[in-house]
C-alpha positions as CSV (number, residue, x, y, z in Angstrom):
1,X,14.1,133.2,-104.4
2,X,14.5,136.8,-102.5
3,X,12.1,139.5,-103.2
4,X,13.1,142.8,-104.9
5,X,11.5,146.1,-104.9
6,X,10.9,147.7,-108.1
7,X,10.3,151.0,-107.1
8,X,8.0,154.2,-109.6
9,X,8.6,157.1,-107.7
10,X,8.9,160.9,-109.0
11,X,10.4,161.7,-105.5
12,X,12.3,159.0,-103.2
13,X,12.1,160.0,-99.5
14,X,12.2,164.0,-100.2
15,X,15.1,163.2,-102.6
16,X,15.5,162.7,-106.3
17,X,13.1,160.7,-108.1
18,X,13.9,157.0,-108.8
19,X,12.7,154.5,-111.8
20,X,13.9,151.2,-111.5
21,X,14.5,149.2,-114.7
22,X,12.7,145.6,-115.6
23,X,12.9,142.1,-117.8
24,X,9.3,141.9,-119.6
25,X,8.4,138.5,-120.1
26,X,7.2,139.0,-124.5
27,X,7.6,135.4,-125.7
28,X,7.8,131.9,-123.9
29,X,8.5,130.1,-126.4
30,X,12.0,131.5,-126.5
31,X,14.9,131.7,-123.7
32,X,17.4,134.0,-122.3
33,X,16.7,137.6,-123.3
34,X,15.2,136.6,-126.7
35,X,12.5,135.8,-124.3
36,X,12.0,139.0,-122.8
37,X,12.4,143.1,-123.6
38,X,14.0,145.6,-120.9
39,X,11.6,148.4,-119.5
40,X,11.6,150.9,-117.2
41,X,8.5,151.2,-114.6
42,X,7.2,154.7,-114.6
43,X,4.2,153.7,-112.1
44,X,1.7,151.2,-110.4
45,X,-1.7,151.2,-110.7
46,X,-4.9,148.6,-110.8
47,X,-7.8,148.6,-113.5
48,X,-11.0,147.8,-111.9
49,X,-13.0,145.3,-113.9
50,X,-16.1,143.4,-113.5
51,X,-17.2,140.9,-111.1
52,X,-14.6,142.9,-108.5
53,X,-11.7,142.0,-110.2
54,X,-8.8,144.2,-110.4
55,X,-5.8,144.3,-112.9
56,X,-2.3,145.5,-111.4
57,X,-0.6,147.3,-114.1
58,X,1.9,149.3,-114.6
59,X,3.1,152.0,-116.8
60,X,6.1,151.7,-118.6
61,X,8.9,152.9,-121.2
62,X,10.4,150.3,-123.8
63,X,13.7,150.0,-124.5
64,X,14.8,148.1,-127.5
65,X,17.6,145.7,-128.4
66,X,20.9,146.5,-130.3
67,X,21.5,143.7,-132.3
68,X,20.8,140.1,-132.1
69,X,23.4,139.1,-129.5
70,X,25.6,140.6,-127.0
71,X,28.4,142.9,-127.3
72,X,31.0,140.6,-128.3
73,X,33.5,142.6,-126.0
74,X,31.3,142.6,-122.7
75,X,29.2,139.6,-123.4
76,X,26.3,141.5,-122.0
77,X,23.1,143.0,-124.3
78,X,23.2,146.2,-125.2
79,X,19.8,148.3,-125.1
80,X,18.3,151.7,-126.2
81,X,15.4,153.8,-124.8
82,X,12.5,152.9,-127.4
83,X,11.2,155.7,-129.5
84,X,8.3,155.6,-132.2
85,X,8.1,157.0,-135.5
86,X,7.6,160.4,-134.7
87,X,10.0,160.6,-132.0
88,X,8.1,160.2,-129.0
89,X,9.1,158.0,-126.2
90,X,7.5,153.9,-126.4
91,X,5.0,153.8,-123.9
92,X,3.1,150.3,-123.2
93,X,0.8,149.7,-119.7
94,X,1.3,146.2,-119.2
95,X,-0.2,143.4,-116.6
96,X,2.2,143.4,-113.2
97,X,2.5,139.7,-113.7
98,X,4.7,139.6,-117.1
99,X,7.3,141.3,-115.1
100,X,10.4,138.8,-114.4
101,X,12.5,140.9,-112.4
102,X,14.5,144.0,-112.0
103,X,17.3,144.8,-114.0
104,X,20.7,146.4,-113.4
105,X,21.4,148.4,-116.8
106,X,25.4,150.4,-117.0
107,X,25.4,153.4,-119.4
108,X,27.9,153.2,-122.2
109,X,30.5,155.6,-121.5
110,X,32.5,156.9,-123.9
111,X,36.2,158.0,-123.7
112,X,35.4,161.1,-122.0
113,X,35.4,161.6,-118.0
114,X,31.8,160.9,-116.6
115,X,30.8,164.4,-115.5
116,X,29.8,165.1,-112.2
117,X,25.9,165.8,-112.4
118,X,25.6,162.2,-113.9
119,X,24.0,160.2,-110.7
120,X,22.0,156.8,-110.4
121,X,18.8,159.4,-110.9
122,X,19.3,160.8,-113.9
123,X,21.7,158.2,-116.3
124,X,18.6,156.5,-117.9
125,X,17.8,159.9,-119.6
126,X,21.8,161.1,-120.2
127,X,22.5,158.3,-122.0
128,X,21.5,156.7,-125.1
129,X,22.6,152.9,-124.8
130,X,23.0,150.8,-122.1
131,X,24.5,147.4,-121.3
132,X,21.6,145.0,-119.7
133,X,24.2,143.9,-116.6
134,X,23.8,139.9,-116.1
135,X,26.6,139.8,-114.0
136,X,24.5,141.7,-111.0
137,X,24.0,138.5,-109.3
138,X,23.4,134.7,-109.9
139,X,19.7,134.5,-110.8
140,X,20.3,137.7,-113.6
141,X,23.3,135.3,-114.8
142,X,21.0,132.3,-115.5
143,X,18.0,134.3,-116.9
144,X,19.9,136.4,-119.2
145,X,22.0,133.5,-120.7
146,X,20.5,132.0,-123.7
147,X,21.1,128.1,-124.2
């Protein structure tokens, strides 16, 4: 398998900042996507421990599940940026390893024109739902499916 960057950045070579989307390994006992939640990776960093051991973590921000399959239209999983009782965004800090891989995730549009400020930097916090996109390439395909 290829390597992918997943990429934390608040600015991207001088330019806007960039937040790449993840699959969360949650549950091996399941498959396909009930085996894992979507996140997005707000930064690196390693907890020193005893005996010299470090822990790579990283921050991140949940985003839950609508429904218990996918979109019956698309076939894809549809998500939502996970909020808590009071509001406030779902953080979690989480071990580097339980990451599975980067994700591809498509705003849902509506009927109206996209407008022109809406860029790759900036959808994940102009839009409220989002499908998880399995067809990005072969390996997403297989992961996502559920048997």
């Amino acid at each position: 398998m290829r390597h992918k960057k997943i990429r934390a950045a608040p600015s991207w070579h001088r330019g806007p900042e960039c937040y790449d989307t993840v699959l969360v390994n949650i549950d091996k006992s399941h498959e396909g996507m009930e085996s894992m939640d979507v996140a997005c990776v707000l930064c690196f960093f390693s907890l020193p421990c005893m005996n010299n051991i470090t822990y790579p973590c990283t921050l991140i921000h949940w985003y839950d599940c609508i429904g218990d399959t996918p979109d019956t239209l698309t076939g894809m999983w549809m998500v939502k940026p996970a909020v808590l009782e009071d509001g406030h965004k779902h953080f979690a800090v989480i071990h580097v390893n339980s990451i599975v891989c980067s994700t591809h995730l498509l705003p849902v549009f509506s009927q109206q024109f996209v407008p022109s400020a809406v860029s790759c930097h900036n959808s994940l916090d102009l839009y409220h739902g989002f499908y998880v996109n399995h067809f990005a390439d072969h390996h997403m395909f297989e992961l996502v499916r559920t048997s």
